[in-house]
KOLLUMDO-765935 format. One line per field, with one value per residue: x, y negated, z negated of N, C-alpha, C in turn; residue in one letter; residue number from 1. Coordinates in steps of 0.1 Angstrom, whole numbers, plus 5000, padded with zeros to 4 digits. Layout:
N
n_east <- c(X_...) $
n_north <- c(Y_...) $
n_up <- c(Z_...) $
ca_east <- c(X_...) $
ca_north <- c(Y_...) $
ca_up <- c(Z_...) $
c_east <- c(X_...) $
c_north <- c(Y_...) $
c_up <- c(Z_...) $
residu <- c(A_...) $
num <- c(NUM_...) $
# end
This chain:
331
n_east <- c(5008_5005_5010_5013_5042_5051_5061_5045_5041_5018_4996_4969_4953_4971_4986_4991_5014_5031_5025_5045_5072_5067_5072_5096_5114_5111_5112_5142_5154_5146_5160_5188_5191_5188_5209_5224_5223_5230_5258_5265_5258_5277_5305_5299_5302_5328_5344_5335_5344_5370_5375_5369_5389_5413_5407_5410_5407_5373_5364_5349_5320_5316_5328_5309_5286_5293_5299_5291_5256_5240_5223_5235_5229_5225_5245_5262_5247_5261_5284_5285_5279_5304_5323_5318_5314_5324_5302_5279_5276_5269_5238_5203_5197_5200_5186_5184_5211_5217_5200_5209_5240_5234_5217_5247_5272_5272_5247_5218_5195_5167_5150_5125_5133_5152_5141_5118_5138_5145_5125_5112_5094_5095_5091_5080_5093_5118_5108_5108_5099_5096_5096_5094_5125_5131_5138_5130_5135_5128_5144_5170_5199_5221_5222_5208_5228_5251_5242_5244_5256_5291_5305_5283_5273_5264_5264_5259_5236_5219_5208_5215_5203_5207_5213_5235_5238_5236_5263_5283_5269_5273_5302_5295_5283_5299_5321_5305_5301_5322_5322_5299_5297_5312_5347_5361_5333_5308_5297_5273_5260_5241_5242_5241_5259_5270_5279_5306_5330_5333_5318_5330_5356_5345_5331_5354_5365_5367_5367_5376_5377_5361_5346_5328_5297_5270_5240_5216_5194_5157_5144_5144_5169_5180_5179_5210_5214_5232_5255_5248_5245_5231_5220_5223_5228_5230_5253_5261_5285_5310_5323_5349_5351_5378_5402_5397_5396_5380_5374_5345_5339_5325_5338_5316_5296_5294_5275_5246_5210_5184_5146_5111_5105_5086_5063_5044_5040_5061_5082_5109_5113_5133_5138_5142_5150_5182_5193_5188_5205_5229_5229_5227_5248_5267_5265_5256_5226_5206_5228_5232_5217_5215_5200_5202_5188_5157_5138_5104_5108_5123_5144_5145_5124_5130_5151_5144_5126_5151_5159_5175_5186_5171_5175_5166_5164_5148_5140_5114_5087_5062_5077_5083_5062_5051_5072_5070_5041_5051_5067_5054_5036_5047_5046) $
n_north <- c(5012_4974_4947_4909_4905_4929_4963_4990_5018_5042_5054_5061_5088_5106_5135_5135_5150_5141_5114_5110_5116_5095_5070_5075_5077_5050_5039_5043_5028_5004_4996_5000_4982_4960_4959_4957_4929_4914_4923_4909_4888_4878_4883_4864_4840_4842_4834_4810_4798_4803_4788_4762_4758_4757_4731_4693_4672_4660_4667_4686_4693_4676_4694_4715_4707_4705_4736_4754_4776_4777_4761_4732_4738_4765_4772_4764_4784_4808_4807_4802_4829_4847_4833_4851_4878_4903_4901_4902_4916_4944_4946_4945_4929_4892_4870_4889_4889_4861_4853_4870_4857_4832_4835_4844_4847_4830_4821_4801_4814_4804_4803_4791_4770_4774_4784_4766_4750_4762_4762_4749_4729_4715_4692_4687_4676_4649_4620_4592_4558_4530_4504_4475_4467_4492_4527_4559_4587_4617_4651_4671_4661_4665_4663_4638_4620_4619_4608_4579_4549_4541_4534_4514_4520_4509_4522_4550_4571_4599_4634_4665_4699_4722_4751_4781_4789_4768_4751_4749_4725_4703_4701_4694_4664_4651_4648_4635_4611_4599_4587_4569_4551_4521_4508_4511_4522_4543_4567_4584_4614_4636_4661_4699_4715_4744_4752_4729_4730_4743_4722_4696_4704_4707_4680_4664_4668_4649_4623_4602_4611_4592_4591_4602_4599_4597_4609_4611_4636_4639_4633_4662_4689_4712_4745_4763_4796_4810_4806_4798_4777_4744_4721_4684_4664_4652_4654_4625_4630_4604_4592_4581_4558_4556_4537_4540_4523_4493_4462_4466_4469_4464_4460_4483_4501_4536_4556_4561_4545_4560_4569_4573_4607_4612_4639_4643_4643_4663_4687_4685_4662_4632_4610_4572_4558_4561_4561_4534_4521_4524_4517_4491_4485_4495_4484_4449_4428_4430_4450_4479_4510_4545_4574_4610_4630_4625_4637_4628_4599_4584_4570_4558_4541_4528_4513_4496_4479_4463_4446_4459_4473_4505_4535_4567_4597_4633_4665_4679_4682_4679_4664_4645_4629_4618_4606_4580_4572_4564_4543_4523_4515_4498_4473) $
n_up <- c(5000_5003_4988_4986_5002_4988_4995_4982_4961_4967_4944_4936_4927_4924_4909_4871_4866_4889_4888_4864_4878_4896_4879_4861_4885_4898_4871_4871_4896_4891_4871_4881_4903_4890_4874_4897_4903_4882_4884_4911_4904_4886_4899_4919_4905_4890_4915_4922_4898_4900_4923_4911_4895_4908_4925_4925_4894_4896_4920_4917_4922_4945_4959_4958_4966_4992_5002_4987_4990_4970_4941_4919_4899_4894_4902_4875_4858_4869_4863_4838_4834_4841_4828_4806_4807_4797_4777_4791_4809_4810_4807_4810_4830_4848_4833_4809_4799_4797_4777_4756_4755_4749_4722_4711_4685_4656_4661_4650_4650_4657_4676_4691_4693_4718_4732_4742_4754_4777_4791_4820_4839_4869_4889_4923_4942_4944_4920_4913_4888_4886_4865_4838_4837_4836_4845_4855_4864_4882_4877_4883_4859_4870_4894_4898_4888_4900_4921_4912_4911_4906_4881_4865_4842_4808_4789_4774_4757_4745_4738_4749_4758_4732_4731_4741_4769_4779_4777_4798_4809_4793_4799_4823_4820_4807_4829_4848_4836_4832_4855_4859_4840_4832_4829_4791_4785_4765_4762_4739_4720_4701_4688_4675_4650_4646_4672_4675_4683_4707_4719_4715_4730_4757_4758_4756_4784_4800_4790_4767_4732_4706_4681_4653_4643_4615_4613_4585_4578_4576_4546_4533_4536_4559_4565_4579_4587_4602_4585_4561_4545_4536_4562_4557_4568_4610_4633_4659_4681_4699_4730_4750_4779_4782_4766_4728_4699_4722_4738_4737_4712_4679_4641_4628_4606_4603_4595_4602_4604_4594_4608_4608_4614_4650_4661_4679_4702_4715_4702_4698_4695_4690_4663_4670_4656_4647_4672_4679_4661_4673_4703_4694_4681_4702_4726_4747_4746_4775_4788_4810_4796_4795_4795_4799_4796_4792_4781_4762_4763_4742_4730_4754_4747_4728_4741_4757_4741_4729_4745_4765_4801_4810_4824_4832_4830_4838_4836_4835_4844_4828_4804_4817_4833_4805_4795_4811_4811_4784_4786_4802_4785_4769_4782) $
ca_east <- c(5000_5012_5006_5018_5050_5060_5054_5042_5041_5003_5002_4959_4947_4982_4984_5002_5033_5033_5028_5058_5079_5071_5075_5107_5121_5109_5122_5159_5157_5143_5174_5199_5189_5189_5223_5233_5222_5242_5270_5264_5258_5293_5315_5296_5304_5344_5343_5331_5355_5384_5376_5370_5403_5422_5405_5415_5394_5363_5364_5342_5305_5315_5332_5300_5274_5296_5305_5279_5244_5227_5222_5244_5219_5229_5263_5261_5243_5266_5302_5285_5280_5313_5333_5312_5314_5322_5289_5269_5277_5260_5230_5197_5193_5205_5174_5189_5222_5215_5194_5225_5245_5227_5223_5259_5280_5268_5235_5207_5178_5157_5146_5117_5141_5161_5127_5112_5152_5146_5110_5113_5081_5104_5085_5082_5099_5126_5100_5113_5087_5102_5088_5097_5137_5132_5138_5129_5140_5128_5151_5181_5204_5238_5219_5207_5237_5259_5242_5244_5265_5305_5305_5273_5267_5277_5258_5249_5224_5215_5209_5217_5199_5215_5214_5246_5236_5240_5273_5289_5259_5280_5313_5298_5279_5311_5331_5296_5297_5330_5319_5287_5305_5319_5357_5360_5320_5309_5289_5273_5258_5233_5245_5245_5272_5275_5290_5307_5344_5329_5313_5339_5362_5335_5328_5365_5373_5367_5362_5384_5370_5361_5341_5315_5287_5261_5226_5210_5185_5147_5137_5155_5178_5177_5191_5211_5212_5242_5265_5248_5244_5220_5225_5216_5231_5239_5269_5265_5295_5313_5336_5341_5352_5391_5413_5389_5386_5382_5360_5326_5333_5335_5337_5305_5295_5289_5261_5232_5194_5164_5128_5100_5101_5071_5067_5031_5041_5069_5082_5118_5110_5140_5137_5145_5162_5195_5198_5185_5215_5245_5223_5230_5265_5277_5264_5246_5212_5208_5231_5225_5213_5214_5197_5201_5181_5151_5126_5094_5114_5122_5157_5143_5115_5138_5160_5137_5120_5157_5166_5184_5181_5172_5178_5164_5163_5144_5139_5106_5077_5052_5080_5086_5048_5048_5081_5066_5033_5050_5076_5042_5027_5051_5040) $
ca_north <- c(5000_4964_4930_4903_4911_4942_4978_4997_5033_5044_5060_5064_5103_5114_5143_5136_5151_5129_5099_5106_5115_5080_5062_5077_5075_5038_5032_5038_5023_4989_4991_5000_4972_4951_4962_4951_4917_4911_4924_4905_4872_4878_4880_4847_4828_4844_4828_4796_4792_4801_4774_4745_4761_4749_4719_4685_4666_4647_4673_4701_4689_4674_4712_4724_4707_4707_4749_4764_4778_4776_4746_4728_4746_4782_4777_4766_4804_4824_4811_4811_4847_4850_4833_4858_4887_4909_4905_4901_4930_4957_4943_4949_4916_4882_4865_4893_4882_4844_4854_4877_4846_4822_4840_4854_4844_4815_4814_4799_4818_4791_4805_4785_4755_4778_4788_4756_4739_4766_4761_4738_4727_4707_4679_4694_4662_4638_4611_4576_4554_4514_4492_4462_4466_4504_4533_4572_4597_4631_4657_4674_4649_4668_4659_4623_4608_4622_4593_4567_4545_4544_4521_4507_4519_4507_4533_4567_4575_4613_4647_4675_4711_4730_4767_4782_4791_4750_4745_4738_4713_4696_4693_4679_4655_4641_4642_4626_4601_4589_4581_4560_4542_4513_4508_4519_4515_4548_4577_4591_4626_4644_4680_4699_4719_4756_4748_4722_4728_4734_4713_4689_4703_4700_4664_4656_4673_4639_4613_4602_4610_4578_4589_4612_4588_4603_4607_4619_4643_4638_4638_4672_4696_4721_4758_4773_4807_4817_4798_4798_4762_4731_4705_4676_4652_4660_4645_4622_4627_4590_4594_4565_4562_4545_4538_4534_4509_4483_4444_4468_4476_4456_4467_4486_4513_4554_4563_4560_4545_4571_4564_4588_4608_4621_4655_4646_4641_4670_4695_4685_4649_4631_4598_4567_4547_4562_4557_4520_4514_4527_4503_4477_4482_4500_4474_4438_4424_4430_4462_4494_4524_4557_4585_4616_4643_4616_4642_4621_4586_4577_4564_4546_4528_4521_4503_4487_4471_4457_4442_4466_4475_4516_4545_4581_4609_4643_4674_4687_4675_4672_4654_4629_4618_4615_4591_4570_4566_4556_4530_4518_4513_4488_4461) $
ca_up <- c(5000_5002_4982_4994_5012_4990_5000_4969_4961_4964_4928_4929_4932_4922_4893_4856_4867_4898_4882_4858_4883_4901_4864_4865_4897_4899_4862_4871_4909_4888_4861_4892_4908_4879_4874_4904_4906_4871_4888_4924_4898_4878_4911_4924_4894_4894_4927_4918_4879_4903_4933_4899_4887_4925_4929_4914_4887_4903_4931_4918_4926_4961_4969_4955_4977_5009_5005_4981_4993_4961_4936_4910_4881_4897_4899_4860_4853_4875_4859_4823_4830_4845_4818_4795_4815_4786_4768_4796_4825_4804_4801_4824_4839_4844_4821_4794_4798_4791_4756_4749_4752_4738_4706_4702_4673_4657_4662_4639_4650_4662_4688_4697_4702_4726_4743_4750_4761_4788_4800_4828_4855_4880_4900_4934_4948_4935_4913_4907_4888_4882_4855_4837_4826_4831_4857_4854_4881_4874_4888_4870_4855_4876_4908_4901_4883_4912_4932_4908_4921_4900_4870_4869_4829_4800_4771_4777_4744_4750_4732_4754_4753_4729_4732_4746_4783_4788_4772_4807_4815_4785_4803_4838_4816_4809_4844_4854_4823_4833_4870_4858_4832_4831_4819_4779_4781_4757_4760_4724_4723_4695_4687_4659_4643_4652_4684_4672_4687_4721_4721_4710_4744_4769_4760_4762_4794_4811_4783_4753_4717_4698_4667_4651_4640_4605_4613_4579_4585_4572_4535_4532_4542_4567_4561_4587_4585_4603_4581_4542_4545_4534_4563_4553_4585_4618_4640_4671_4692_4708_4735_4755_4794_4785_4753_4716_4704_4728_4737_4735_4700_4668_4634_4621_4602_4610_4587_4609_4597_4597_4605_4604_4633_4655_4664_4686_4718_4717_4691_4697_4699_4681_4658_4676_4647_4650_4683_4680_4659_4684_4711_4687_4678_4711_4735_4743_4760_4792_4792_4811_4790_4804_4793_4812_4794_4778_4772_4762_4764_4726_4735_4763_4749_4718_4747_4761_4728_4723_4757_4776_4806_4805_4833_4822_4836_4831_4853_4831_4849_4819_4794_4825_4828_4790_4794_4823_4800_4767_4787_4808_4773_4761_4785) $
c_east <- c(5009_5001_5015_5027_5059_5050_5060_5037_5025_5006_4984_4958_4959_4977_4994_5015_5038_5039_5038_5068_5081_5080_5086_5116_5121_5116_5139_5160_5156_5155_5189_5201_5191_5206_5235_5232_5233_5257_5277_5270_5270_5305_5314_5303_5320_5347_5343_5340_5367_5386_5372_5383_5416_5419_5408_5404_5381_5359_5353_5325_5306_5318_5318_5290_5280_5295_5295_5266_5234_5227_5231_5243_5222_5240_5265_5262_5258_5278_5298_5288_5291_5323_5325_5308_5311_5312_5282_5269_5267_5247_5222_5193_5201_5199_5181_5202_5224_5210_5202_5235_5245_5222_5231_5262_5276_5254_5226_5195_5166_5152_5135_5120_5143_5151_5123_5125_5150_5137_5108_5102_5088_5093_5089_5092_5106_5111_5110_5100_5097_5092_5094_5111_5137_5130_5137_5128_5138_5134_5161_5192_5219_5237_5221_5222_5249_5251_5237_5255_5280_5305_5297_5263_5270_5272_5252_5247_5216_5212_5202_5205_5211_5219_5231_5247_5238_5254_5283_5281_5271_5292_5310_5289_5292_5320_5318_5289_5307_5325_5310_5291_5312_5334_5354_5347_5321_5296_5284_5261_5254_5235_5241_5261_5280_5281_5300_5318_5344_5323_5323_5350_5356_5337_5340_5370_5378_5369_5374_5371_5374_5361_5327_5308_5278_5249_5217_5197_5170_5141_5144_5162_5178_5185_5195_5216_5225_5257_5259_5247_5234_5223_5215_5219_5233_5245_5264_5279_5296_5321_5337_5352_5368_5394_5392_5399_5387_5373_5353_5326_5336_5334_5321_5303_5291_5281_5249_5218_5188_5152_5125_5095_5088_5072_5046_5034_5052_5078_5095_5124_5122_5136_5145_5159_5175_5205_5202_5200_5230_5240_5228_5245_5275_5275_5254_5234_5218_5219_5224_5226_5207_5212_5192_5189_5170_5141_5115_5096_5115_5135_5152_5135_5121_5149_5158_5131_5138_5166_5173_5179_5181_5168_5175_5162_5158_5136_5124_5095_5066_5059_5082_5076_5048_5056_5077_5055_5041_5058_5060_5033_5033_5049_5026) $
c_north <- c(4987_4949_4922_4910_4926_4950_4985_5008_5031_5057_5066_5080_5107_5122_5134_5139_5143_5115_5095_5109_5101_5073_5064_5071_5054_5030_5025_5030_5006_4986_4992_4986_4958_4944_4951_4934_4912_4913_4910_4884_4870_4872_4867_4837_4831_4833_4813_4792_4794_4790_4764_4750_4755_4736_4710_4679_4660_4655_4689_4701_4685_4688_4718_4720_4710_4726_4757_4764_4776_4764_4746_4742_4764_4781_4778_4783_4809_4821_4812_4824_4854_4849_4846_4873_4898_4912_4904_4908_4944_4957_4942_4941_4902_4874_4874_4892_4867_4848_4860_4861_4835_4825_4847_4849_4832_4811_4814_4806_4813_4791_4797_4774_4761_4781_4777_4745_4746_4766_4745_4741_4715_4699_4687_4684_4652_4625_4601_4570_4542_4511_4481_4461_4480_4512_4547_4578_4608_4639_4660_4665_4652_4662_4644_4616_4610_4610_4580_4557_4544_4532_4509_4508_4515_4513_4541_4567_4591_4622_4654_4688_4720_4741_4772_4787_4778_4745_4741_4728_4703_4691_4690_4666_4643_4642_4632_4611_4594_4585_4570_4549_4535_4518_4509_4515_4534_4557_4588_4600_4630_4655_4682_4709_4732_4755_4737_4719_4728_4725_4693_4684_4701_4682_4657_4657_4658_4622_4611_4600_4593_4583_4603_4602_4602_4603_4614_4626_4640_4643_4651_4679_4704_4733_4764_4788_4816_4815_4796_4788_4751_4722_4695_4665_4667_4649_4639_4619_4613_4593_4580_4567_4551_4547_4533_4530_4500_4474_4448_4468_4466_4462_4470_4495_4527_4561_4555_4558_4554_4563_4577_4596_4618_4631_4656_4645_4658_4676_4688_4671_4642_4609_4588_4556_4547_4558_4541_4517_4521_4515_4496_4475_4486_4492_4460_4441_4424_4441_4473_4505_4535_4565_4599_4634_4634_4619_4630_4608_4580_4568_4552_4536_4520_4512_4493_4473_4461_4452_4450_4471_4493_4526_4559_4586_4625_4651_4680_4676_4665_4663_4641_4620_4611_4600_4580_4566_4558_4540_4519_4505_4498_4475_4457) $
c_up <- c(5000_4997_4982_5003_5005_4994_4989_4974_4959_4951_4928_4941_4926_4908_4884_4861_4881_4897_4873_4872_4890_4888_4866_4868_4898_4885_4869_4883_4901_4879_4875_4896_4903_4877_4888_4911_4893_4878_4898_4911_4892_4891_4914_4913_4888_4903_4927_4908_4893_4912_4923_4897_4897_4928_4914_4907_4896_4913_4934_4922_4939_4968_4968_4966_4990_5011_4998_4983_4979_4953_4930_4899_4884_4894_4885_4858_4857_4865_4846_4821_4831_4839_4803_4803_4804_4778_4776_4809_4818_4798_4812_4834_4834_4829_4809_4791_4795_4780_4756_4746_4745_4727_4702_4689_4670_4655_4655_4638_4654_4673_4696_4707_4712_4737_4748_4757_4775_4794_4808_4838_4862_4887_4914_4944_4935_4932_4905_4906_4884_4872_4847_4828_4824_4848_4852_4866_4871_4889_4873_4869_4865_4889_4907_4893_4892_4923_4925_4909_4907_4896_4865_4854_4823_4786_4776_4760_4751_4734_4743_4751_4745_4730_4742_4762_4784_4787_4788_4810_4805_4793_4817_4832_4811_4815_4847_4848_4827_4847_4866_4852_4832_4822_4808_4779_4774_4760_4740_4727_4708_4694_4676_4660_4644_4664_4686_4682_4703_4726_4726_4728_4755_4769_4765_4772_4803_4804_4776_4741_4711_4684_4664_4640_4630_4609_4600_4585_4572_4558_4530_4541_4550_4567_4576_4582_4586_4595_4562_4536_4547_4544_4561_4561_4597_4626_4659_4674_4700_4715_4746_4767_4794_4768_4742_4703_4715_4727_4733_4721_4687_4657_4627_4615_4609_4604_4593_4601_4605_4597_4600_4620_4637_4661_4674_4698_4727_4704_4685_4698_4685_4676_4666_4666_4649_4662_4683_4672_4667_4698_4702_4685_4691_4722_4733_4747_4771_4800_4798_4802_4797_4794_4800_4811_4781_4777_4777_4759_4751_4731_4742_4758_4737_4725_4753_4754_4724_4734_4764_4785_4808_4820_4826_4833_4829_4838_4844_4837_4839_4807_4802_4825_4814_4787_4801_4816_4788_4774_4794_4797_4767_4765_4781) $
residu <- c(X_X_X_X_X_X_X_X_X_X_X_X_X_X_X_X_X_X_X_X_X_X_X_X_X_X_X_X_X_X_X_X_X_X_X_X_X_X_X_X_X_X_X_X_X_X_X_X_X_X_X_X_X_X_X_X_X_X_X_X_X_X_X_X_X_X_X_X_X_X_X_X_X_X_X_X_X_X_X_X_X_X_X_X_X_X_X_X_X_X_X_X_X_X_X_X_X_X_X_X_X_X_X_X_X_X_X_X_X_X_X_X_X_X_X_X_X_X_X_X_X_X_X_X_X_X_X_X_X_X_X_X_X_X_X_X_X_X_X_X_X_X_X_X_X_X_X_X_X_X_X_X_X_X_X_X_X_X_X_X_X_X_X_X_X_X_X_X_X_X_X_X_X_X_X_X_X_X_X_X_X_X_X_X_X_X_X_X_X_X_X_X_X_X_X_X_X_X_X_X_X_X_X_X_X_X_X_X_X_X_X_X_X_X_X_X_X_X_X_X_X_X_X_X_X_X_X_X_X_X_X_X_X_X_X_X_X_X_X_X_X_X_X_X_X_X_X_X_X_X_X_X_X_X_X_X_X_X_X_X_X_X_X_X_X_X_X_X_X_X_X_X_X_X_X_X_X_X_X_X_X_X_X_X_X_X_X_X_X_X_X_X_X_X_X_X_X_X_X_X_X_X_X_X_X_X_X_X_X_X_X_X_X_X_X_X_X_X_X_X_X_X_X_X_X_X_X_X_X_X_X) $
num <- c(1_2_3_4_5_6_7_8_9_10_11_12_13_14_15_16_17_18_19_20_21_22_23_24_25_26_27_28_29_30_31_32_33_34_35_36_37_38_39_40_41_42_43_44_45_46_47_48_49_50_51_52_53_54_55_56_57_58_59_60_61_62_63_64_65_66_67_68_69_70_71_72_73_74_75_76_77_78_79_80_81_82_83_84_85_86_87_88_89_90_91_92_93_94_95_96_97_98_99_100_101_102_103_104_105_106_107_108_109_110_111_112_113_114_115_116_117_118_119_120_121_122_123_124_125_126_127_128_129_130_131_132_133_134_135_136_137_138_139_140_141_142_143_144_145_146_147_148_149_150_151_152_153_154_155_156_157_158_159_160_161_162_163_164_165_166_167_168_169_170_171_172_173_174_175_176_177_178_179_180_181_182_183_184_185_186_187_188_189_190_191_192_193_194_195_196_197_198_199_200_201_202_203_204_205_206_207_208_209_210_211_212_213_214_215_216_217_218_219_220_221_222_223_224_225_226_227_228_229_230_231_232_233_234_235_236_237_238_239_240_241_242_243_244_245_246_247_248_249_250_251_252_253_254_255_256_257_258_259_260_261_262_263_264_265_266_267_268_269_270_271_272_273_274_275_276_277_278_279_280_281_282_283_284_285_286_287_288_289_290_291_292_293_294_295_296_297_298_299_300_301_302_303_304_305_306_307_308_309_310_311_312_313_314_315_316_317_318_319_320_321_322_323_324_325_326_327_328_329_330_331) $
# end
């Protein structure tokens, strides 16, 4: 029989011992097969870490559109899998090789976070919406800041996906943080702590380390699990696009103000306060603010409300409407 375009075994009238033998036979043909896409995807992403390993800085996203058939966001997958070959060849599929990964060593458990960082509804079409001192492009952030034009920012304000299947998105966020960036203008980054060190080398691949800025965390503590530990802050990352300090910066403090943050618009929706004070101390009015993963726009409309001029970006279809509403709102 056939639905859509496969051709399926006709399975109705068959006897019990029939229908196990399909079960079977079709089990192992579906794990073979499995098999050999894990494999097929390791090689590809060999292939790809050794051509970034030949080429010079700045040179690995232009090799990639001119010579590679699939997107930026693939290539990412295949060399994760490939620098993680080890934990992830013996496993029945790509999909179960990413959750292998992204809960190895280290990990809090939190899976929900890790579940909704990967549930993406893409805009079927690049979507730019203008408004007053404000710009949103939905699309993934490696695509659009690759055509924003070279030195045209002067504050990236972000928080990344965390889970560990992204952790390269981290280091083209900063080869693609120094391109946008003005001279020492300053990219600052939202983590938490279990990944801390790679996190640490990603960021620097392209950047210089400035500072690790305090954000206490809300009313109480938060236990991680993997580690036996109350936190009670967590660390924005500064790296800035040239020597630190320099003109942008003058002396202020690194213990960040808390509001009260909302959790109605989006689960993982982060308080705006903290940010609002790195806008304040890391740039003036009438700066550009870039945010390249701004969710449901808190960043932005906190850049907005304080003169700056604000750029976001955000490949999930239903958090981009939500940002294009809240910034709409403020006029």
């Amino acid at each position: 029989m056939t639905v859509g375009q496969l051709e399926l075994v006709d399975v109705e009238g068959r006897t019990l011992a029939e229908l196990a033998d399909i079960a079977n036979r079709e089990h192992d043909l579906a794990y073979a097969a499995a098999n050999d896409a894990v494999k097929h995807a390791i090689n590809c992403g060999r292939a790809l870490l050794e051509a970034k390993g030949q080429l010079q800085h700045g040179d690995w996203l232009p090799w990639l559109e001119a010579n590679f058939v699939g997107s930026i966001r693939k290539a990412q997958v295949w060399t994760q899998l490939a620098a993680n070959a080890q934990h992830a060849a013996h496993l029945p599929s790509i999909r179960a090789g990413l959750r292998a990964l992204a809960a190895g060593p280290g990990a809090n458990g939190d899976r929900e976070r890790d579940q909704q960082a990967r549930e993406i509804t893409p805009h079927p079409e690049r979507a730019v919406v203008d408004g007053d001192g404000w710009r949103l492009i939905g699309g993934d952030c490696r695509d659009v800041l690759a055509e924003i034009p070279v030195g045209t920012v002067d504050l990236i304000v972000t928080d990344p996906p965390y889970p560990a299947e992204f952790l390269p998105l981290w280091a083209d966020l900063s080869e693609l943080a120094a391109r946008v960036l003005k001279p020492q203008a300053i990219l600052c980054v939202l983590t938490g702590k279990l990944a801390f060190p790679d996190r640490l080398a990603a960021l620097g691949s392209s950047l210089a380390y400035g500072w690790v800025y305090d954000q206490p965390l809300h009313g109480s503590s938060s236990r991680i699990l993997a580690r036996h530990v109350c936190q009670e802050w967590k660390p924005w990352l500064a790296y800035s696009n040239g020597p630190w300090p320099s003109g942008r910066v003058d002396w202020h403090p690194d213990r960040l103000e808390v509001g009260s943050r909302s959790k109605s618009r989006y689960r993982w929706e982060q308080d705006g306060e903290p940010a609002a004070c790195l806008i304040d101390e890391l740039s003036a009015p009438g700066d550009v603010v870039l945010d390249p993963f701004c969710g449901v726009g808190t960043y932005g409309t906190v850049a907005v409300r304080m003169g700056r001029q604000f750029v976001g970006v955000e490949w999930d279809a239903g958090r981009f409407d939500q940002a294009v509403a809240r910034l709409r709102g403020l006029s």
